[in-house]
C-alpha positions as CSV (number, residue, x, y, z in Angstrom):
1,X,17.0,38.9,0.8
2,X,15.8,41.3,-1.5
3,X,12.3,42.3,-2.5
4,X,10.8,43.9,-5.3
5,X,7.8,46.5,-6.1
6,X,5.2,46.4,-9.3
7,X,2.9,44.7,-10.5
8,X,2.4,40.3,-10.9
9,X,0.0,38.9,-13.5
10,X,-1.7,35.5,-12.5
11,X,-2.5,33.6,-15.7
12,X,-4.1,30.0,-14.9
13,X,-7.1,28.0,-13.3
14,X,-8.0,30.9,-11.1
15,X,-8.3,33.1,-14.4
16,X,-6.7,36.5,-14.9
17,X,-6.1,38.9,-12.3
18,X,-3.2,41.3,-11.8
19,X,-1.8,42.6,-7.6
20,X,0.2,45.3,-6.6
21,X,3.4,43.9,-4.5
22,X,5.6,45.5,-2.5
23,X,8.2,44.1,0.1
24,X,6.6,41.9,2.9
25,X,3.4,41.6,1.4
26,X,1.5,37.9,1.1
27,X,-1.5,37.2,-1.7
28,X,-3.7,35.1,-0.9
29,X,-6.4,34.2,-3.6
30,X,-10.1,32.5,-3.5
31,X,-10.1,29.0,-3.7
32,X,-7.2,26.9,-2.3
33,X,-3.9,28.9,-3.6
34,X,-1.8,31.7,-2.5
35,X,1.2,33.6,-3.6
36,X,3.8,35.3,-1.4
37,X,7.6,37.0,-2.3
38,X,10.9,34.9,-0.7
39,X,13.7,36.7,-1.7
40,X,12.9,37.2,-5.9
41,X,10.9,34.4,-6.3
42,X,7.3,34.2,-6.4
43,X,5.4,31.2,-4.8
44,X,2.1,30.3,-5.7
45,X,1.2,27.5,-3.6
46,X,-1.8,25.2,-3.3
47,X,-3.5,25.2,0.5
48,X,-5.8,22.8,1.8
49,X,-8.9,25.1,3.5
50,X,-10.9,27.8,1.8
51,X,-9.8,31.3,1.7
52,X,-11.2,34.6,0.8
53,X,-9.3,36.9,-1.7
54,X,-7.1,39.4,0.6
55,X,-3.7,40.6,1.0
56,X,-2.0,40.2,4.6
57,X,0.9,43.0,5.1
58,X,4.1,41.0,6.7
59,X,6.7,42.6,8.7
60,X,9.5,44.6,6.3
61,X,12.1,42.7,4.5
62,X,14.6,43.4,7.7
63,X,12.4,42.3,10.0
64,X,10.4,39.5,7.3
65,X,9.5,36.4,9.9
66,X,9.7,33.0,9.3
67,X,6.1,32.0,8.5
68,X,6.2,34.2,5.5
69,X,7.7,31.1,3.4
70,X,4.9,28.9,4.7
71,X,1.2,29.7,3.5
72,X,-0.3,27.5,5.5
73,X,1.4,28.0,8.9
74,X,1.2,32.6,8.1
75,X,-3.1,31.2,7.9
76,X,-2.7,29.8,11.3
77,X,-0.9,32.3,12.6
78,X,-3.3,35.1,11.4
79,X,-6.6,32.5,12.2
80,X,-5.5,31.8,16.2
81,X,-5.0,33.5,19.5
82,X,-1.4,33.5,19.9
83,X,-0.2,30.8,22.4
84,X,0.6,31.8,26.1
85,X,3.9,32.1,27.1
86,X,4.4,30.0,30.1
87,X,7.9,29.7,31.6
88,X,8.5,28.7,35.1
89,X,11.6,28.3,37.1
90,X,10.9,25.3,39.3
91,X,12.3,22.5,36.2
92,X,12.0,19.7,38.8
93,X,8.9,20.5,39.6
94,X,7.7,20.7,36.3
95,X,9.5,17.5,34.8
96,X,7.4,15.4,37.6
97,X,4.0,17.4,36.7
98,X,5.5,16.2,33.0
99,X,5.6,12.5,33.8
100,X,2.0,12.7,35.5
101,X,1.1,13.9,32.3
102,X,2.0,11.1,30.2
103,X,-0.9,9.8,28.2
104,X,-3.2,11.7,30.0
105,X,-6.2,14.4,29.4
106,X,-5.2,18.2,30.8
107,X,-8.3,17.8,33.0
108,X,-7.1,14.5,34.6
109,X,-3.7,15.2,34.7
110,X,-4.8,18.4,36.7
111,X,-6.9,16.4,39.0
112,X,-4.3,13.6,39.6
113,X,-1.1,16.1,40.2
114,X,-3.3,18.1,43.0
115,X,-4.1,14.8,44.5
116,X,-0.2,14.1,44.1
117,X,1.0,17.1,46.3
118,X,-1.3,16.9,49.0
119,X,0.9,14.1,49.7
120,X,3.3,16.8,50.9
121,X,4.1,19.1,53.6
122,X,3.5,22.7,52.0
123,X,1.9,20.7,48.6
124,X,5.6,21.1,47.4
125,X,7.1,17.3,46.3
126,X,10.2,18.0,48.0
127,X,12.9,15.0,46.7
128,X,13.4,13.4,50.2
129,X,9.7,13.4,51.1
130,X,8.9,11.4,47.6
131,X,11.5,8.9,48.3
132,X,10.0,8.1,50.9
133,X,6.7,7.3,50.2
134,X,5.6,3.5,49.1
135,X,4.6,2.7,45.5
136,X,1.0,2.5,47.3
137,X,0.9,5.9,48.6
138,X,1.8,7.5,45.5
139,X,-0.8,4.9,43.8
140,X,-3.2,6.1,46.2
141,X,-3.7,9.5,44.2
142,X,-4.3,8.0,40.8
143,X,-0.7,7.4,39.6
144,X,0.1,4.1,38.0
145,X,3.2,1.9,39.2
146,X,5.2,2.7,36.3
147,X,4.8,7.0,36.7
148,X,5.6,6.4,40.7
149,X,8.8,4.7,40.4
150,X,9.8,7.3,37.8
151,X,9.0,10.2,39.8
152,X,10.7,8.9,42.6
153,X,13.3,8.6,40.3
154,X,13.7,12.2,39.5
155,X,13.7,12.4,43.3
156,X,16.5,10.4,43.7
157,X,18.5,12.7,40.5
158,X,17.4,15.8,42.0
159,X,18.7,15.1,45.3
160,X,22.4,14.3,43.6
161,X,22.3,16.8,41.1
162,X,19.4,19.4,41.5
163,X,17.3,20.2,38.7
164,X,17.6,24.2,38.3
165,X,17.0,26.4,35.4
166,X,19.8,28.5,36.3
167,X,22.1,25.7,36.0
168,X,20.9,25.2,32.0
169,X,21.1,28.7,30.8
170,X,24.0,27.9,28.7
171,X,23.2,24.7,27.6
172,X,21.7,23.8,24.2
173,X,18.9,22.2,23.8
174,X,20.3,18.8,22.9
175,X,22.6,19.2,26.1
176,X,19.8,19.7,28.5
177,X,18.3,16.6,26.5
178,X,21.4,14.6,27.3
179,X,21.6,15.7,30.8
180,X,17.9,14.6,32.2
181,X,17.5,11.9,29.7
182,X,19.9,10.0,31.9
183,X,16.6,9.7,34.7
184,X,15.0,6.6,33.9
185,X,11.7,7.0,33.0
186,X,12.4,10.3,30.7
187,X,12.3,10.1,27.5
188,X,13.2,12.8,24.7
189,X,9.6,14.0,24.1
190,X,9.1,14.8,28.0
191,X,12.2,16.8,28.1
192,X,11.1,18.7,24.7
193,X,7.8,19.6,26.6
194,X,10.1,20.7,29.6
195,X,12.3,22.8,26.4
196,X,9.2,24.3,25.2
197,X,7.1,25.2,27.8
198,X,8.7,26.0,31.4
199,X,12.0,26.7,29.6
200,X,10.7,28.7,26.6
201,X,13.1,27.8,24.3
202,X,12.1,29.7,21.0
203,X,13.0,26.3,18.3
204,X,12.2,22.8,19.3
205,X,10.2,20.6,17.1
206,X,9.0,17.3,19.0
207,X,8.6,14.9,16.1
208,X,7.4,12.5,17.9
209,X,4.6,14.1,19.3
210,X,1.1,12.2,18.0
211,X,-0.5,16.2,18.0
212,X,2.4,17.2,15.6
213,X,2.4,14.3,13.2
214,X,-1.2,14.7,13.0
215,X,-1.6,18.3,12.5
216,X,1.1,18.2,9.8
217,X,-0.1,14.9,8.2
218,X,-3.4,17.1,7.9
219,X,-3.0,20.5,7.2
220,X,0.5,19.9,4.1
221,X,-1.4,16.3,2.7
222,X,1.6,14.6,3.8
223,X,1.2,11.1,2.5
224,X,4.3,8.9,3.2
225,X,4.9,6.6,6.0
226,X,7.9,5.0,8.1
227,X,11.0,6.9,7.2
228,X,10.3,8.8,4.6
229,X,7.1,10.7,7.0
230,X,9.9,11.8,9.4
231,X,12.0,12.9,6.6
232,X,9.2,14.9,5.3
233,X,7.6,16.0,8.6
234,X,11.4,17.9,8.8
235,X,11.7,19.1,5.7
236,X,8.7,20.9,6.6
237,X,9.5,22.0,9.6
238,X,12.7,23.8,8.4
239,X,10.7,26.4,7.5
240,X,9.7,27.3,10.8
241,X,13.4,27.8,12.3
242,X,14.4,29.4,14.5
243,X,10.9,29.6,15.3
244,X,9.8,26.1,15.6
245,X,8.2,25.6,19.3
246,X,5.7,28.2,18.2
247,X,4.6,27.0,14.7
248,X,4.3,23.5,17.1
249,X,2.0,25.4,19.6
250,X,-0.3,26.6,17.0
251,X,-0.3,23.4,15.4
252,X,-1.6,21.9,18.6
253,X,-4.2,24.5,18.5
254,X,-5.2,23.6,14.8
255,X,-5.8,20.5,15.9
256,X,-8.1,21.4,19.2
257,X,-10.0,23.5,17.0
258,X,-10.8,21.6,13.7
């Protein structure tokens, strides 16, 4: 890419004003438009909140990151705490926290997968121990039918193949996707949450996420429906690579804080 220095003249509905540019550096006007240099071509680009007139410095033109050709995700990013980085090594362990998850609030979920390992010596769900345990043991801690047989499904998977981090390293994301989708009971979005969060991996964009849809439908005034959503919901998201599980985690916190 290559950026230029000088001075840009805004003529329109805002009125008159001329800015100083230089490599890396976003406008952002009052009212609900904003301006900002991708490669030589200036975009000036209508937003959907109120914004004061200032000028946010990006990193240089070497190091330029993708949110600089999105307005609206460079506002969250500069609005919001940066998400935590969580990654954890113990995948089995996390894809059954995962399915207790499922539909759930954080604060029950929390309670429910406490209740969950007490079940077990040393509170650790180790795969023989859960397979053998009834339907109405596991019930017994707040887990419905459906999530016990599923768990002890991973079980059952983690004794024959055993789910390790390690073990993944060189896998791509639609590999690892392949590979524990073959557990019945999980699906594509609960090994995404497993990709993003205990893995870490830096570009996953679960479109099927109700959080996702939402905060995109919201924040870009997406307004199609069935197939043509998805196909937008993407084309929006392609801005975001290779950086795409974060823009998704402040997304989720757009929507917790609206």
């Amino acid at each position: 890419m290559q950026y230029k220095s000088g001075v840009f003249r805004i003529v329109g509905a805002l009125g008159s004003r001329s800015v100083h540019t230089r490599p890396g550096r976003l406008f952002v006007f009052s009212g609900n438009c904003s301006l900002t240099c991708v490669g030589r071509v200036w975009r000036f680009q209508k937003i959907l909140f109120p914004l004061a007139t200032k000028c946010v410095d990006l990193p240089e033109p070497e190091n330029m990151t993708w949110h600089a050709n999105d307005l609206i995700m460079a506002r969250l990013i500069e609005t919001l705490p940066a998400p935590a980085v969580s990654v954890r090594e113990d995948l089995y362990l996390a894809l059954i926290e995962a399915i207790v998850s499922q539909q759930l609030s954080t604060r029950v979920a929390d309670v429910i997968f406490a209740r969950f390992r007490t079940l077990f010596d040393e509170v650790y769900p180790h795969a023989d121990q859960v397979s053998d345990l009834t339907t109405e043991q596991l019930r017994s801690v707040g887990l419905s039918g459906q999530k016990a047989g599923y768990i002890r499904n991973i079980a059952g998977f983690h004794r024959a193949a055993p789910i390790v981090a390690a073990d993944f390293a060189n896998h791509t994301d639609e590999a690892v996707i392949t590979h524990l989708t073959q557990i019945k009971g999980v699906g594509r979005w609960t090994v995404q949450m497993l990709l993003m969060f205990p893995m870490n991996r830096p570009d996953v964009f679960p479109v099927d996420d109700l959080g996702i849809r939402q905060s995109i439908i919201r924040l870009y005034g997406v307004t199609e429906t069935g197939g043509e959503l998805y196909k937008r919901l993407h084309a929006i998201a392609e801005n975001w690579q290779p950086n795409r599980t974060l823009a998704c985690k402040y997304l989720w916190k757009a929507r917790e804080s609206k």
